[in-house]
C-alpha positions as CSV (number, residue, x, y, z in Angstrom):
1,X,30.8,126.2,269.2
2,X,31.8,123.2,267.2
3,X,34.9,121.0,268.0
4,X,36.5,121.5,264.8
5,X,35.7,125.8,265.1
6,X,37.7,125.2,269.0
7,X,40.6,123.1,267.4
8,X,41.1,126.0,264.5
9,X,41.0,128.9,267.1
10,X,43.6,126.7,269.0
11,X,46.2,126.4,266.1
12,X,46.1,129.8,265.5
13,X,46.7,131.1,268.8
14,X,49.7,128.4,269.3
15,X,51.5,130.1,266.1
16,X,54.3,132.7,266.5
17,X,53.1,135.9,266.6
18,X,54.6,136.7,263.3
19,X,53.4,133.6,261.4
20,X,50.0,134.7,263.1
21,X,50.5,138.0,261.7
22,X,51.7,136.9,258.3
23,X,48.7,134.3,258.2
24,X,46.0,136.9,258.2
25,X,47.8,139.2,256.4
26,X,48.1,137.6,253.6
27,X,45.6,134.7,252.7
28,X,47.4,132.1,250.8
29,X,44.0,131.1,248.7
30,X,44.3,127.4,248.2
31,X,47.1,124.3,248.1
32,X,50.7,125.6,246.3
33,X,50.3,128.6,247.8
34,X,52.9,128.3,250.6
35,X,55.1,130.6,248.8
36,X,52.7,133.4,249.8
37,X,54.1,132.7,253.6
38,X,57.1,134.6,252.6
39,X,56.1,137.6,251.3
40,X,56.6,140.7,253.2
41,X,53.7,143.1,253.9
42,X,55.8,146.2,256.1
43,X,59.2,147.6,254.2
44,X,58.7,151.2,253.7
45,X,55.5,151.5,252.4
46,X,53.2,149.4,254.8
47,X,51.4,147.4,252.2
48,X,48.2,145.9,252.4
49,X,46.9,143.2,251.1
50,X,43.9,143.3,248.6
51,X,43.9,140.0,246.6
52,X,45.5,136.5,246.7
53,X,45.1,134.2,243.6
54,X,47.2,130.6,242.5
55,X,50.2,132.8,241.1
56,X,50.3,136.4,242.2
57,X,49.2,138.4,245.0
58,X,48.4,142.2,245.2
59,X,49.2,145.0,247.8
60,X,48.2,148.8,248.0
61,X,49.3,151.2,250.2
62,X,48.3,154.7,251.4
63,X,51.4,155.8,251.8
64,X,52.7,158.3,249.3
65,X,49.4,158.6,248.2
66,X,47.7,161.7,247.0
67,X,44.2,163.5,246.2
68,X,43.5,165.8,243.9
69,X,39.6,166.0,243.6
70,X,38.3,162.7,242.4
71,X,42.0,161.5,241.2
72,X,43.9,159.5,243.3
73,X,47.7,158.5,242.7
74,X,48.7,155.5,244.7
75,X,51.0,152.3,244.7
76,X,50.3,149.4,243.8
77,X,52.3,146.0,244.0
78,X,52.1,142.4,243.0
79,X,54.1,139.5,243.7
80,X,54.5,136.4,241.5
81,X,55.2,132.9,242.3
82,X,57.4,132.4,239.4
83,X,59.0,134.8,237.3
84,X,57.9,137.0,234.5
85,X,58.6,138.8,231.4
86,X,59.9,141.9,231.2
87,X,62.9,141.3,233.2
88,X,62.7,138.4,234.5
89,X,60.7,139.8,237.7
90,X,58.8,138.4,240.5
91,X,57.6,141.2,241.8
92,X,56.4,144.7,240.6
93,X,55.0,148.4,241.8
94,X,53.4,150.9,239.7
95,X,52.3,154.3,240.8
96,X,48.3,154.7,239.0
97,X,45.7,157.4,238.7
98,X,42.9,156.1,240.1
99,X,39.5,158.6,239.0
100,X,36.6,157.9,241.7
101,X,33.8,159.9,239.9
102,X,34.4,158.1,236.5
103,X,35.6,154.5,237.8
104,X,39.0,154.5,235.4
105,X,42.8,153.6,235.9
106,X,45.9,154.8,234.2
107,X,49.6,153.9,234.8
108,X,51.8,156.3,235.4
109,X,54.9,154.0,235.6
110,X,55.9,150.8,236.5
111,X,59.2,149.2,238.2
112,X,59.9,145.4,238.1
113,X,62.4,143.3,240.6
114,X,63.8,140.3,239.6
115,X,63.4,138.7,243.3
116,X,59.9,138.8,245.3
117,X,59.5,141.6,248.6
118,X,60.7,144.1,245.8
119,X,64.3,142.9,246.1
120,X,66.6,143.3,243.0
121,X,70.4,143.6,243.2
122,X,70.9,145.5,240.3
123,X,68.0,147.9,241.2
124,X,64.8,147.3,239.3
125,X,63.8,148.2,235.8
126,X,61.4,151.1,234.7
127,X,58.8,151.4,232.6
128,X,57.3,154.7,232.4
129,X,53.7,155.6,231.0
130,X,54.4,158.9,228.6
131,X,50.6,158.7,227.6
132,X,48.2,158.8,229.9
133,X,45.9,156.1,228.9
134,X,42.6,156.0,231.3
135,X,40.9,152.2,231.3
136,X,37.4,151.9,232.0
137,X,37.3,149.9,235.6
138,X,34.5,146.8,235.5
139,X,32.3,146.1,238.5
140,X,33.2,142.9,240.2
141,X,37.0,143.1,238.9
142,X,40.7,143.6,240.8
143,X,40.5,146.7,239.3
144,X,37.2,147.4,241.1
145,X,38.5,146.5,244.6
146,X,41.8,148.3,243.5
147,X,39.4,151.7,242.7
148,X,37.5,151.4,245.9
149,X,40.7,151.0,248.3
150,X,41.9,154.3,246.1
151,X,38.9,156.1,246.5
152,X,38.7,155.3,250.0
153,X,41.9,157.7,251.0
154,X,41.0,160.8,252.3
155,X,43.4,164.0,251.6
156,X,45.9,164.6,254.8
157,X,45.4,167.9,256.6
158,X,48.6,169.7,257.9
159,X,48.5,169.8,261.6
160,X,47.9,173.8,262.6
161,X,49.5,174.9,266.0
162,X,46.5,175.4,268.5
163,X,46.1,179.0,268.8
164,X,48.2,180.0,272.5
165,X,46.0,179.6,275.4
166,X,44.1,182.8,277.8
167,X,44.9,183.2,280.8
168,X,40.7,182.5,282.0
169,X,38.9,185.6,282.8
C-alpha cells in the first residue's frame, strides 16, 4: 500500500464517528462544497444519498414508498447551496411515479422549504401535479439513477403469524 493510501485511511479513522458518517454519506464532489457537511441524511424518512453536484444534492428514500406493478411512488429530495425560486427554498421533496417497464417519471407534487434539512418555519409551500405528465427518462441521466433506485424497491409483505406449533408425534 502506498504512503499516501496509509495517511488517507488514517484521517478518516481519526474523524468523529458522525463526521465519518456524514463523510461517506454524502460526497461533497469538489472545492465549495463544504456546505454539503451539514446536510442531514436521517429525519424521518432515512434518506439516501444518490447525487452530489457544485450546487444541489439529491436523496431518495424507501420509506413511504409503494408498488403497484411496474409503478413506483417514492420521495425524492434535493438540497441547494443557495436559494431558489419558487419560495425562496433551499431545499425540496416531491413524491413521483416512477414506471420501471417504460423508463418514465411524473410528479405527483412537490413541497419547497425555505431553509436546507427540510426546515421551514412557516411550514413549506405546495405544488401539486393535477395532470399526470409522464417524461421519458434518458440513459446516463439523474433521472436514470433516480429510476433504477425506484425500480430497485421491492413490494413489503405483511408479516403472517406462523401457524401454532404440534405437539411432535
Amino acid at each position: 500500500m502506498s504512503r499516501r493510501v496509509v495517511l488517507a485511511f488514517l484521517a478518516l479513522a481519526s474523524l468523529p464517528g458522525a463526521a465519518y458518517a456524514q463523510l461517506l454519506s454524502v460526497p461533497m464532489k469538489g472545492l465549495g462544497n463544504e456546505w454539503v457537511k451539514q446536510l442531514d441524511l436521517k429525519g424521518r424518512m432515512d434518506w439516501e444519498w444518490i447525487e452530489t453536484y457544485p450546487e444541489q444534492v439529491f436523496f431518495a428514500t424507501r420509506q413511504d414508498s409503494r408498488r403497484d406493478g411496474d409503478v413506483v411512488t417514492m420521495w425524492m429530495r434535493i438540497e441547494y447551496k443557495d436559494s431558489r425560486m419558487p419560495g425562496p427554498h433551499k431545499s425540496a421533496v416531491s413524491r413521483d411515479d416512477w414506471d420501471c417497464k417504460n423508463q418514465r417519471r411524473a410528479n405527483i407534487g412537490t413541497f419547497f422549504y425555505r431553509w436546507n434539512n427540510l426546515e421551514d418555519d412557516d411550514g413549506p409551500e405546495r405544488a401539486t401535479s393535477f395532470l399526470r405528465n409522464w417524461e421519458k427518462v434518458e440513459p446516463g441521466t439523474l433521472a436514470r439513477t433516480l429510476l433504477d433506485f425506484a425500480c430497485s424497491i421491492q413490494p413489503t409483505q405483511d408479516l403472517v403469524a406462523p401457524p401454532p406449533a404440534k405437539p411432535p408425534g
